[in-house]
Every structure is written in structure tokens, then in C-alpha cells.
C-alpha positions as a Markdown table, in Angstrom:
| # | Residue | x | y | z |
|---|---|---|---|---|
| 1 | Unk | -7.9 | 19.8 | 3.8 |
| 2 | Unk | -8.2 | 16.0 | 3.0 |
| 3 | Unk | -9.2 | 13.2 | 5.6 |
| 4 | Unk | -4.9 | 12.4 | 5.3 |
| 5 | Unk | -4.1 | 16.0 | 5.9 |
| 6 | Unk | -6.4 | 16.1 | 9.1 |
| 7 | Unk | -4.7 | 12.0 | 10.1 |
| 8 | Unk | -0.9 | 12.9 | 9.6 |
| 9 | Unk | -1.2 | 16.8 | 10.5 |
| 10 | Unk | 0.5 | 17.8 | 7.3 |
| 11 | Unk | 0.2 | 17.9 | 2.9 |
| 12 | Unk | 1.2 | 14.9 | 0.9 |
| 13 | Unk | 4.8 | 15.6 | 0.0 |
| 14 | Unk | 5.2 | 12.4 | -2.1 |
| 15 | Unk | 4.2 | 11.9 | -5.9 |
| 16 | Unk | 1.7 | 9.7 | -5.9 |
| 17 | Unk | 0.4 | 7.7 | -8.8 |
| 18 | Unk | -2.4 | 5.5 | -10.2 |
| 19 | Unk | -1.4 | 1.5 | -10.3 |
| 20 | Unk | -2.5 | -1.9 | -10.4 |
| 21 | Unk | 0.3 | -4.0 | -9.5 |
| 22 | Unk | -0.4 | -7.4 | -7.3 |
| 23 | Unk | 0.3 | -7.5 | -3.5 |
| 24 | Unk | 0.7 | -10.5 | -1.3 |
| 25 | Unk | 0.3 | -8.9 | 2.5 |
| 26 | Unk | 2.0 | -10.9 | 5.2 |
| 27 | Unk | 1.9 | -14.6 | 4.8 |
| 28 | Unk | -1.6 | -14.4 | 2.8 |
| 29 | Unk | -2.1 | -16.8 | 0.4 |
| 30 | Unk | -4.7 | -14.2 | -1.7 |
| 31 | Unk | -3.7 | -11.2 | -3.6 |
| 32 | Unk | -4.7 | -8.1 | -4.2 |
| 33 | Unk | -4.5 | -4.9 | -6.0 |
| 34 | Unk | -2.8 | -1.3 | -5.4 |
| 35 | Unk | -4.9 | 1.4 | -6.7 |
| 36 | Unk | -2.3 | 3.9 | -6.5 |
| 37 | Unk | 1.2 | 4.0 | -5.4 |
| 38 | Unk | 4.0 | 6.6 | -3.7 |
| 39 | Unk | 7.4 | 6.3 | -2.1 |
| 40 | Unk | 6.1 | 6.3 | 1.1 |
| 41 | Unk | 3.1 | 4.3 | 1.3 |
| 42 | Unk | 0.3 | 2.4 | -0.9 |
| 43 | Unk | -3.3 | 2.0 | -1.1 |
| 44 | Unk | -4.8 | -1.4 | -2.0 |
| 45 | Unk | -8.2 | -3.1 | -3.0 |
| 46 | Unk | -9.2 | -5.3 | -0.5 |
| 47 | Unk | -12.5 | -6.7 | -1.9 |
| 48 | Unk | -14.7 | -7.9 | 1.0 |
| 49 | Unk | -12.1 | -8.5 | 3.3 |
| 50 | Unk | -14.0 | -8.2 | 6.9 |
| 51 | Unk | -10.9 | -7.7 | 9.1 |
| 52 | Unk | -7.2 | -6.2 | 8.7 |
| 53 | Unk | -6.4 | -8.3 | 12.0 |
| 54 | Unk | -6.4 | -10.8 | 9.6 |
| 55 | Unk | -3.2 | -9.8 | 8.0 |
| 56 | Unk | -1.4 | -8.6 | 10.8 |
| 57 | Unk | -2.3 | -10.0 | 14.1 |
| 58 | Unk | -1.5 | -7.1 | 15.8 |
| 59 | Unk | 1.6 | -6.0 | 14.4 |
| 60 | Unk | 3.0 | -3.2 | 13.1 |
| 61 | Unk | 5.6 | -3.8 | 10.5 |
| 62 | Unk | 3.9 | -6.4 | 7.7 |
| 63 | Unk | 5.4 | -7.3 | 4.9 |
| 64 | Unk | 4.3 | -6.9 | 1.6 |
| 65 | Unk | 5.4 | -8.4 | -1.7 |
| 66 | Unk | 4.3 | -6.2 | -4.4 |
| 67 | Unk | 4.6 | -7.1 | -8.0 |
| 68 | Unk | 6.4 | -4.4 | -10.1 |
| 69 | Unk | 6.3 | -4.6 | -13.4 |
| 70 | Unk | 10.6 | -5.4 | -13.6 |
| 71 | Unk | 10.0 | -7.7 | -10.3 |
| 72 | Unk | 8.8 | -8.3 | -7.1 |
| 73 | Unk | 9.8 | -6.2 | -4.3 |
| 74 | Unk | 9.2 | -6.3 | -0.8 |
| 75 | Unk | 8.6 | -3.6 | 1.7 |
| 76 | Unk | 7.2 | -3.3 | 5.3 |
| 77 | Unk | 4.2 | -1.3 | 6.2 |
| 78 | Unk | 1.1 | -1.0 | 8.7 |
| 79 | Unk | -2.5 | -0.1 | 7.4 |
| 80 | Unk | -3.6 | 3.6 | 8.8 |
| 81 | Unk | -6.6 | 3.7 | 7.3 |
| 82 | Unk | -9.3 | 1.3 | 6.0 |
| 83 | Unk | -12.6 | 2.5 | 4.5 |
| 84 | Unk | -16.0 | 0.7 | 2.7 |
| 85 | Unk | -17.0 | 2.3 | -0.7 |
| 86 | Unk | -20.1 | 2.4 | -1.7 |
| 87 | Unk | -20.0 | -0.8 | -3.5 |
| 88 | Unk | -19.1 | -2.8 | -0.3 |
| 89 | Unk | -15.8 | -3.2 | -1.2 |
| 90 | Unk | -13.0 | -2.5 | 1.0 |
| 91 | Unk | -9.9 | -0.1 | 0.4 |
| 92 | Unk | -6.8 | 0.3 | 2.8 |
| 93 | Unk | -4.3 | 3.1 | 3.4 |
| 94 | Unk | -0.6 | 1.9 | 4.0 |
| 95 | Unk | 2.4 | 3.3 | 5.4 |
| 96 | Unk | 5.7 | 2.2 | 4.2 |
| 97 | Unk | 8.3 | 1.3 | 7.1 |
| 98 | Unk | 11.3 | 0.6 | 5.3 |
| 99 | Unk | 12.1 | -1.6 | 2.0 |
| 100 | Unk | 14.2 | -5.1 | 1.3 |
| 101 | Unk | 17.2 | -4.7 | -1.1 |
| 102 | Unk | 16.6 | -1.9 | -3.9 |
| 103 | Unk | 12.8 | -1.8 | -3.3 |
| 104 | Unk | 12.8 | 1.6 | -2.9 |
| 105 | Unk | 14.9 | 2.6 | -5.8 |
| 106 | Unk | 12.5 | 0.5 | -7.9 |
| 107 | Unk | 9.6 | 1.7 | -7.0 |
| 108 | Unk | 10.7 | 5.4 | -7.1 |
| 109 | Unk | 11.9 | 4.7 | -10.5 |
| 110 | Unk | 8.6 | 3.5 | -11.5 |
| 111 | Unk | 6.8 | 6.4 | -9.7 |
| 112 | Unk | 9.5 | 9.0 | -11.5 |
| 113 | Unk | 8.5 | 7.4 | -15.3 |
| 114 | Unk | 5.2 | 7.6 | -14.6 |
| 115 | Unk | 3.4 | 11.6 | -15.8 |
């Protein structure tokens, strides 16, 4: 059972795939990268990023603008997870809250081409 099974109780349902699209979280003026995508949530890059506070202040629902290759889209998450590699560098565990416009048809459609 993986560290997500034991966090959410259950199996990933969702297809998940790797991806290195550009995301702008919350009014952030720096980007950064998804390592891998699904329908219901992302996981991104953060470099050296000391503090997820910094992106979200406290809240719960934070946007992000995430750069599809046919177009931005923007959806609404919260970080669940956050963990140091052994590099030093920062990756972060998202959960996807709900989506702007077609978002979620886009990004399924991208996660359906994809083998």
C-alpha cells in the first residue's frame, strides 16, 4: 500500500500520467512544473520553495493556471502532501476542487491521448 493509499484510505482510481506542463499557483508571479497529471489532482516541482503558506495563506481552494499544451486552464486545488527528495528539492501533492469553463474536459482529453 502506497503513502496515498494509507492518506486517502483507498487505491488511485484515476489514470495518472507523466507531464511537464507550467503552473502559476495562486497569484505567484513564478512558475513551475507538473511532474505528472490525473483528473483529480496534480503533482508539481517546487524547486526550493521553503513554505506552501506561501501560496495559500491558509486557504483551501487555490487556484491554479496550468499550461496545457491547446491552452491554459484553470482549476482549484489545496496541497495534501509536500515532500523533500533527496536532491533538496521540493515536490507537492494536489487535490483538484473543481475546474473553470472546460478545464476538466481538456485535461481529461489530454490524459485519455496519452498511453
Amino acid at each position: 500500500m502506497g503513502l496515498l493509499d494509507l492518506i486517502m484510505g483507498r487505491k488511485r482510481r484515476e489514470k495518472r500520467v507523466s507531464a511537464h506542463f507550467r503552473v502559476t499557483i495562486g497569484q505567484s508571479e513564478e512558475h513551475y512544473w507538473t511532474e505528472d497529471v490525473a483528473i483529480g489532482g496534480i503533482r508539481i516541482h517546487l524547486g526550493k520553495q521553503l513554505s506552501l503558506s506561501d501560496f495559500h495563506g491558509g486557504n483551501r481552494d487555490i487556484p491554479l493556471e496550468i499550461e496545457l499544451d491547446t491552452g491554459p486552464i484553470i482549476v482549484y486545488g489545496e496541497p495534501i502532501w509536500t515532500m523533500r527528495m533527496e536532491d533538496g528539492q521540493l515536490s507537492s501533492g494536489w487535490l483538484f476542487s473543481r475546474f473553470d469553463d472546460d478545464g476538466r474536459e481538456r485535461l481529461k482529453a489530454f490524459i485519455d491521448s496519452e498511453k
